[in-house]
TORRO-383715 format. One record per residue: residue in one letter; x, y, z of N, C-alpha, C, CB in turn. Coordinates in pm, whole numbers, padded with zeros to 5 digits, always signed. Atoms other than C-alpha are relative to their C-alpha. Glycine has a CB too. Example, Ala and Ser with C-alpha at 12.3 -4.5 7.8 and 13.67 -1.06 7.14 Angstrom:
<recs>
a+00089-00119+00000+01230-00450+00780+00090+00120+00000-00099+00003+00125 s-00082-00119-00006+01367-00106+00714-00077+00109+00073+00041+00046-00142 
</recs>
This chain:
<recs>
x+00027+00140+00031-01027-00864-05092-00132-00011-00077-00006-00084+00129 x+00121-00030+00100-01300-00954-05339-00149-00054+00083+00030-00100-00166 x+00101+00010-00071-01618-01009-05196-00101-00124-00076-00059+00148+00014 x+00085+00137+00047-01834-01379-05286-00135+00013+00052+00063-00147+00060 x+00103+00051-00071-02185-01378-05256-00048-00089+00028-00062+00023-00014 x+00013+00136+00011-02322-01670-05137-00155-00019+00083+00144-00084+00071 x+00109+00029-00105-02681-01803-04988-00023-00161-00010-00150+00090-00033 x-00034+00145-00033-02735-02137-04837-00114-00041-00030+00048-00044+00139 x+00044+00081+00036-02942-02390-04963-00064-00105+00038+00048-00012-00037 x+00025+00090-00033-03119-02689-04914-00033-00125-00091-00068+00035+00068 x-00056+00109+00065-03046-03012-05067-00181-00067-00037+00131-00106+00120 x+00125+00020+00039-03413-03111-05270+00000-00122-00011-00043+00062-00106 x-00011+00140+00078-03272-03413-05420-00033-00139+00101+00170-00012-00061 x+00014+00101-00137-03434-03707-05232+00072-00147-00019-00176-00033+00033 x-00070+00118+00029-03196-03959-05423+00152-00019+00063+00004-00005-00147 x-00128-00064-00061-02898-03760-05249-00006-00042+00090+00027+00129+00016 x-00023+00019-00109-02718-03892-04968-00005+00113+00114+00099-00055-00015 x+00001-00088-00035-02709-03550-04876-00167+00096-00018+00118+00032-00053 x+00164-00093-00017-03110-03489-04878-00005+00057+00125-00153-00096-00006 x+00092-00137-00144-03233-03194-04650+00106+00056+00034-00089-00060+00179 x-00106-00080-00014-02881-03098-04584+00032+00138-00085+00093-00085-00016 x-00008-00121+00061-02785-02712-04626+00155+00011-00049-00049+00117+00101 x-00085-00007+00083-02520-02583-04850+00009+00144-00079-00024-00108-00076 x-00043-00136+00060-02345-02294-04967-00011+00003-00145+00144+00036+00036 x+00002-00005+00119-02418-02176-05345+00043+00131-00029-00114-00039-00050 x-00024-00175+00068-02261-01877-05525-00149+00058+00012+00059+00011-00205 x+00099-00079+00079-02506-01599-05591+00058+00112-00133-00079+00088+00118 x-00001-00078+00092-02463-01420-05881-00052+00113-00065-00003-00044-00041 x+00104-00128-00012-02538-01061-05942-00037+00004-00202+00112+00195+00091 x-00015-00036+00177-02472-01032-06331+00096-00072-00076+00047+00151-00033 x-00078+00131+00122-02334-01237-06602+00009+00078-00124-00110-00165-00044 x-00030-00108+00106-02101-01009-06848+00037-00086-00120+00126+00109+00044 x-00025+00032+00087-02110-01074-07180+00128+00040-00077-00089+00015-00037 x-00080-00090+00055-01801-00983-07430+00043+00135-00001-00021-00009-00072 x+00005-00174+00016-01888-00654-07496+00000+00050+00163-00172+00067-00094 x+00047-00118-00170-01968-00564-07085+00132-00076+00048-00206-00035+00142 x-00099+00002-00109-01623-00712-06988+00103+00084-00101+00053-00171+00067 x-00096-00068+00088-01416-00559-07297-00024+00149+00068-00036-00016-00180 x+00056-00137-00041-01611-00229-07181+00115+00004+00179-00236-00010+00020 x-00060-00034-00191-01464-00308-06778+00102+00003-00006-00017-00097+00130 x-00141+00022+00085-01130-00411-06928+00061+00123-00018-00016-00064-00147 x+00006-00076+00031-01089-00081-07098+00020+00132+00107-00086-00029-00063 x+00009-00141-00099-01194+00146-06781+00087-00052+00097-00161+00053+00072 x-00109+00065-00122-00911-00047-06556+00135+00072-00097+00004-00233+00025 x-00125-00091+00046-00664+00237-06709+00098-00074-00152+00119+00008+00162 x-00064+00018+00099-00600+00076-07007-00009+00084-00168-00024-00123+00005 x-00048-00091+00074-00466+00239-07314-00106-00044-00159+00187-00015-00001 x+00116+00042+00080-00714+00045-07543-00187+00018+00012+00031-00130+00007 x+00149-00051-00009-01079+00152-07600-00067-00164+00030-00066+00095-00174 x+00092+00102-00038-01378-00096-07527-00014-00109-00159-00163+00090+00058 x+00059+00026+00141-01403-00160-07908+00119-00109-00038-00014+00155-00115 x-00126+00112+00026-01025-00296-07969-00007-00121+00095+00155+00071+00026 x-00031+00137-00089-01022-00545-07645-00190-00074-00029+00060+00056+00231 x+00100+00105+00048-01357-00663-07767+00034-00070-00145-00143+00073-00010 x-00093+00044+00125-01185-00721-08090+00062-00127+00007+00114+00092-00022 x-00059+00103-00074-00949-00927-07899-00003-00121+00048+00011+00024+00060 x+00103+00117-00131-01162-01129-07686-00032-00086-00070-00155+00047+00081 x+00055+00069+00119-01339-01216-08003+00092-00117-00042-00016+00103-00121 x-00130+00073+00053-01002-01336-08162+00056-00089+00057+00096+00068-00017 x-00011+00072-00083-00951-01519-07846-00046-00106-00020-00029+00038+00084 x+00009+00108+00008-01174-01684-07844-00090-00119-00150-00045+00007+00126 x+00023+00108+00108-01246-01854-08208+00126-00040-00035-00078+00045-00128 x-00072+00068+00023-00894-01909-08207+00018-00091+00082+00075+00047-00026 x+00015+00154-00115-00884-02122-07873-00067-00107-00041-00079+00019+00138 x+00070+00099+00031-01172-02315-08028+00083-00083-00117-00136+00053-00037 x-00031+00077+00163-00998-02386-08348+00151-00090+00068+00052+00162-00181 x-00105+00099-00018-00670-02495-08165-00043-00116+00116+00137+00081+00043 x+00006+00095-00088-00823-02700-07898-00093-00126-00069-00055+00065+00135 x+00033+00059+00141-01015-02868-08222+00148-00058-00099-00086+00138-00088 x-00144+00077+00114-00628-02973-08339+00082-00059+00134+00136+00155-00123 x-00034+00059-00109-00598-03135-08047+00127+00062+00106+00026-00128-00053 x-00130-00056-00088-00367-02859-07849-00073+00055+00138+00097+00144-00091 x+00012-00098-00097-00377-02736-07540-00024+00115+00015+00063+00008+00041 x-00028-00098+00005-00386-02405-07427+00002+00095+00131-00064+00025-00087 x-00061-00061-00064-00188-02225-07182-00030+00157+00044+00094-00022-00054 x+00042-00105+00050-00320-01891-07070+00088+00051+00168-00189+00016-00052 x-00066-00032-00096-00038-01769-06779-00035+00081+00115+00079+00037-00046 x+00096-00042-00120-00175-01687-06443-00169-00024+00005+00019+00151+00011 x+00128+00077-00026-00527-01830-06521+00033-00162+00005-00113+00035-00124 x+00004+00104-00004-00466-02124-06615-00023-00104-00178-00100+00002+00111 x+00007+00057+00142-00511-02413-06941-00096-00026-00060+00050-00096-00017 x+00116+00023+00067-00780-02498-07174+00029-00186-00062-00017+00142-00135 x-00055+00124+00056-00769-02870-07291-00172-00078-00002+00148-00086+00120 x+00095+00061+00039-01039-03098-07430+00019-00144+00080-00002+00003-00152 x+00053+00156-00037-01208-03468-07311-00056-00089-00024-00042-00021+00058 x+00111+00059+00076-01398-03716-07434-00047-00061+00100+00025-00087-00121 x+00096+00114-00048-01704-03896-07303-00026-00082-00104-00132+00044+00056 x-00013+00112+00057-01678-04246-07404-00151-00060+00066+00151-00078+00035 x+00074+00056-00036-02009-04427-07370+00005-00113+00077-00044-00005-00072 x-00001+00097-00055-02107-04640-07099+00049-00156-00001-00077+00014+00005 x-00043+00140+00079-01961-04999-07116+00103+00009-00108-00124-00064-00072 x-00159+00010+00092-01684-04908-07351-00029-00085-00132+00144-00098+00100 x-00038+00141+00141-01627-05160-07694+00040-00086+00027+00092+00005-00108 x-00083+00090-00006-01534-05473-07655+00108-00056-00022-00025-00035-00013 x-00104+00024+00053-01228-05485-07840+00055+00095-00058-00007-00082-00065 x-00089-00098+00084-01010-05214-07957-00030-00020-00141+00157-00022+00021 x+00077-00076+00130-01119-05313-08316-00109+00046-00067+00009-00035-00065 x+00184+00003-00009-01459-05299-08259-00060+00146+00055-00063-00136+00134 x+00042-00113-00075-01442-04956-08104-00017+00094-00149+00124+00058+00136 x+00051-00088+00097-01650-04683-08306-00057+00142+00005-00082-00062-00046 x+00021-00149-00018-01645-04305-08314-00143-00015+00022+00044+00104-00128 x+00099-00014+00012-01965-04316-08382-00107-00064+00107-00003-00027-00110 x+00134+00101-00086-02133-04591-08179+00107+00013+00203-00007-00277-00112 x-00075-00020-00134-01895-04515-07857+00063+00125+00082+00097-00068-00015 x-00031-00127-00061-01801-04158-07797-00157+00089+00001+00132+00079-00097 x+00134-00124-00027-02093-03917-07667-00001+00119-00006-00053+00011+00109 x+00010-00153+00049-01921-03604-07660+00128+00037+00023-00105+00103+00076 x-00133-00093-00001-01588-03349-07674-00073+00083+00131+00045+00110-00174 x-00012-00092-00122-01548-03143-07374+00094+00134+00031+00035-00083+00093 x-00151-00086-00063-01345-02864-07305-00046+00027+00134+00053+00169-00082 x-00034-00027-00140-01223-02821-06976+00107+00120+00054+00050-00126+00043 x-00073-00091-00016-01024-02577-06776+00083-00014+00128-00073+00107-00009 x-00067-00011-00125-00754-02613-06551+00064+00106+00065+00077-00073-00001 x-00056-00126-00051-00673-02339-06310+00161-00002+00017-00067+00030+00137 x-00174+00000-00068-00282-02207-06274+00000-00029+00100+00088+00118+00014 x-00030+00078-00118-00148-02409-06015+00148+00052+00049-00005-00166-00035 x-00177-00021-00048+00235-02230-06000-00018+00017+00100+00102+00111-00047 x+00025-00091-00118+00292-02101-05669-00003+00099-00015+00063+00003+00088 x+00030-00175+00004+00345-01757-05743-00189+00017-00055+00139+00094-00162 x+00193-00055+00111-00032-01771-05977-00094-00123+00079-00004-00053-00274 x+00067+00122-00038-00160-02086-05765-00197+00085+00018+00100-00079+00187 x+00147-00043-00003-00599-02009-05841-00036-00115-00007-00063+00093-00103 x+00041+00088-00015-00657-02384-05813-00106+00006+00114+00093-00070+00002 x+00129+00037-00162-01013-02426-05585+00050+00091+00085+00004-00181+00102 x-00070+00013-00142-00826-02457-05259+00043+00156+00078+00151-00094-00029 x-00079-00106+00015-00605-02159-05293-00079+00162-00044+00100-00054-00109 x+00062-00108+00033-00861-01956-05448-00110+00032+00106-00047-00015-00133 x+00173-00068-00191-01155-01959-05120+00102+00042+00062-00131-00159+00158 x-00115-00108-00046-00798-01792-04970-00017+00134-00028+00127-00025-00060 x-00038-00164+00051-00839-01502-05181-00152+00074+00016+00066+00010-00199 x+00129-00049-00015-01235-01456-05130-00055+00053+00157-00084-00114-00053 x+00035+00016-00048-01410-01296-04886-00160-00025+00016+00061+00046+00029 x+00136+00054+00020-01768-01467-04842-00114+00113+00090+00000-00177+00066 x+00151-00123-00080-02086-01230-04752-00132-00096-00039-00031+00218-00114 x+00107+00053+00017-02411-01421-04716-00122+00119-00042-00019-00080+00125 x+00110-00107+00072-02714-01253-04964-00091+00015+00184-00135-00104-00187 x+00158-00031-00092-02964-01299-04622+00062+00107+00045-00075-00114+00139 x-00076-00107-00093-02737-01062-04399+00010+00119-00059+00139-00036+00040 x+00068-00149+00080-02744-00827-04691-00113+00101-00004-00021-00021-00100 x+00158-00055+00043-03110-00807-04727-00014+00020+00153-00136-00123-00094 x+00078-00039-00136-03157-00777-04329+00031+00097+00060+00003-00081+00096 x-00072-00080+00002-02876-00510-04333-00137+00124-00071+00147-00053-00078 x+00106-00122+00125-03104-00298-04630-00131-00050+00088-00016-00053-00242 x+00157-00028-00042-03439-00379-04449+00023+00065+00147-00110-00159+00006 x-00058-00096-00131-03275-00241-04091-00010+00128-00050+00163-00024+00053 x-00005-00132+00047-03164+00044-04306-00130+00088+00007+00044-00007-00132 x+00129-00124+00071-03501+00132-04466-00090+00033+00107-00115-00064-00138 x+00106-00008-00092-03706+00051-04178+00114+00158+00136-00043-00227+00081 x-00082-00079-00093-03418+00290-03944-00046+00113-00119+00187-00049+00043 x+00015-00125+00099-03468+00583-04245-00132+00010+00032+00033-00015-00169 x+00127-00034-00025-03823+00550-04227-00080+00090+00140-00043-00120-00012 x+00034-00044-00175-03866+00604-03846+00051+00162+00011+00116-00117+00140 x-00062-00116-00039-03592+00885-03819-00053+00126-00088+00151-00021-00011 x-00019-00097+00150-03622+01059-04183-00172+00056-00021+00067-00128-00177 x+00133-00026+00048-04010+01106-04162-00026+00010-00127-00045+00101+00045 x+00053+00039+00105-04142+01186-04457+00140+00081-00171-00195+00073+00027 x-00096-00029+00095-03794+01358-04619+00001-00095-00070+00118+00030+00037 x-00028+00085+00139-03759+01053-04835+00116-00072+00101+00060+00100-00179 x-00177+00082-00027-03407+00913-04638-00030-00121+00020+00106+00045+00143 x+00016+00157-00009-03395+00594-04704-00095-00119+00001+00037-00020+00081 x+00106-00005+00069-03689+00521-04833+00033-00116-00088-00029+00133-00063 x+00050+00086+00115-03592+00368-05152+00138-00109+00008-00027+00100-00171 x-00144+00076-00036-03246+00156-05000-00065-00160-00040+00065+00023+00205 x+00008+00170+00056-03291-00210-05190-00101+00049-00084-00048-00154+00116 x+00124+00018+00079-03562-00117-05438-00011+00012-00098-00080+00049+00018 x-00047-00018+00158-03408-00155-05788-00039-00195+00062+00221+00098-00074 x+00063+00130-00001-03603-00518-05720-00012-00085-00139-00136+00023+00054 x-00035+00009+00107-03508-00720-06037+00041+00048-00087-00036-00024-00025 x-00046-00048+00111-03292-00521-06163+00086-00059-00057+00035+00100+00008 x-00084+00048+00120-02963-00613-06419+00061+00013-00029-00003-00006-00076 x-00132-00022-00002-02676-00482-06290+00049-00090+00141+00029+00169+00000 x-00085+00063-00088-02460-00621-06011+00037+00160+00118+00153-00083-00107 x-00032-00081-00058-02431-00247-05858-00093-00002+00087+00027+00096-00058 x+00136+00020-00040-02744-00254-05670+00029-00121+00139-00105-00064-00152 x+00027+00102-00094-02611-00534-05419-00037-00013+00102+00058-00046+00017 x+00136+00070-00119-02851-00720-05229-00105+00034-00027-00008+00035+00151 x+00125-00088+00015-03099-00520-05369-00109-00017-00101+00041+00123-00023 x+00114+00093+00174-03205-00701-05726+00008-00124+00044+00081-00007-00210 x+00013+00125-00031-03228-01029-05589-00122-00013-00065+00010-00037+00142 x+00120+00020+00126-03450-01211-05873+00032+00014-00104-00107+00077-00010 x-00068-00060+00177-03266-01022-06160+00130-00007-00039-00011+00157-00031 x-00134-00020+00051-02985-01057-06380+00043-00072+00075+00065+00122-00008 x-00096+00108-00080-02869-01301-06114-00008-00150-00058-00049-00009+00166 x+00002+00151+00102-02749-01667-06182-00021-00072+00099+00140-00060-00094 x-00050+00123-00116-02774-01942-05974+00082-00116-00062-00138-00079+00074 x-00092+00105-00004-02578-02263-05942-00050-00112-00097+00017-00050+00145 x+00063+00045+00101-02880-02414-06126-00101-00115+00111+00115-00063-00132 x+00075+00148-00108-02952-02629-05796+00088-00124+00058-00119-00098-00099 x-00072+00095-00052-02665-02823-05783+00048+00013+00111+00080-00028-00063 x-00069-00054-00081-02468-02901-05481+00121-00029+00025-00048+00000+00082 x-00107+00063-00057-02098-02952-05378+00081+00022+00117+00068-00002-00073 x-00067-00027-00116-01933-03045-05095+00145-00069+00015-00089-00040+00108 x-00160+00052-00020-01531-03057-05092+00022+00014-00127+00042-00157+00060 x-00060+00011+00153-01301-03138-05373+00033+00112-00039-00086-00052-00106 x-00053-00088+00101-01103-02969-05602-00108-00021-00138+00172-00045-00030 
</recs>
């Protein structure tokens, strides 16, 4: 099962109904660009090098942009669709002839809706089914047990010694251990419920 990191939070916002209240947020070890998922792509036994499915990806995606720019959809089977939105400015136009690209829309959106079939269902709901959640603290108290248990037993051999101490590093292999680096957060936001 795939493993979610997650550490809990506390709600800053003092305009929030939900001030001081705690809250689960992804953690994020690493954030792959093109090239570092074409590369992972590639080593999952496929018959294409890192170079062609970055090729691909590419092709992906300036053509998605260009068709969801001609107002289409786009269907991508077992993830899910791509489809655009508009934000219409506050208060609307007063009259359908009075309404003006210019003075009434704020912005295009693309959005993404997850496959919902049953067999591919990754909507929200369906998808915290398929995760299993590990809290970052329990990590880090796991690796400081460790080092401090290596230290005691291992005298001065080195064992376990250096367990968590790639400390900002910039991979995602390292977990629990770069906390600070290469990681993302949520940004601060928080949610509770909903699809």
């Amino acid at each position: 099962m795939a493993k979610i990191l997650y550490e809990v939070k506390q709600n800053q916002n003092s305009h929030s109904v939900a001030y001081g209240k705690w809250f689960a947020q992804v953690k994020s070890l690493e954030t792959l660009n093109t090239r570092k998922l074409a590369q992972h792509i590639s080593e999952h036994g496929s018959i294409y090098t890192a170079d062609v499915v970055f090729g691909v990806l590419e092709k992906f995606r300036s053509c998605l942009i260009e068709m969801l720019l001609e107002s289409k959809k786009v269907k991508i089977e077992g993830l899910g669709t791509f489809y655009t939105t508009l934000e219409n400015t506050k208060g609307g136009a007063q009259s359908k002839d009075k309404f003006s690209v210019n003075s009434h829309l704020n912005a295009l959106h693309i959005r993404f809706l997850p496959e919902q079939e049953q067999e591919l269902n990754i909507s929200s709901r369906q998808f915290l089914k398929k995760a299993d959640f590990i809290n970052v603290d329990n990590l880090l108290k796991k690796e400081e047990e460790a080092e401090s248990e290596g230290n005691s037993t291992g005298g001065n051999s080195g064992s376990g010694t250096n367990t968590g101490g790639n400390t900002g590093g910039n991979t995602g292999t390292n977990t629990g251990g770069n906390e600070g680096g290469g990681g993302e957060s949520n940004g601060g936001g928080f949610e509770s419920g909903g699809d």
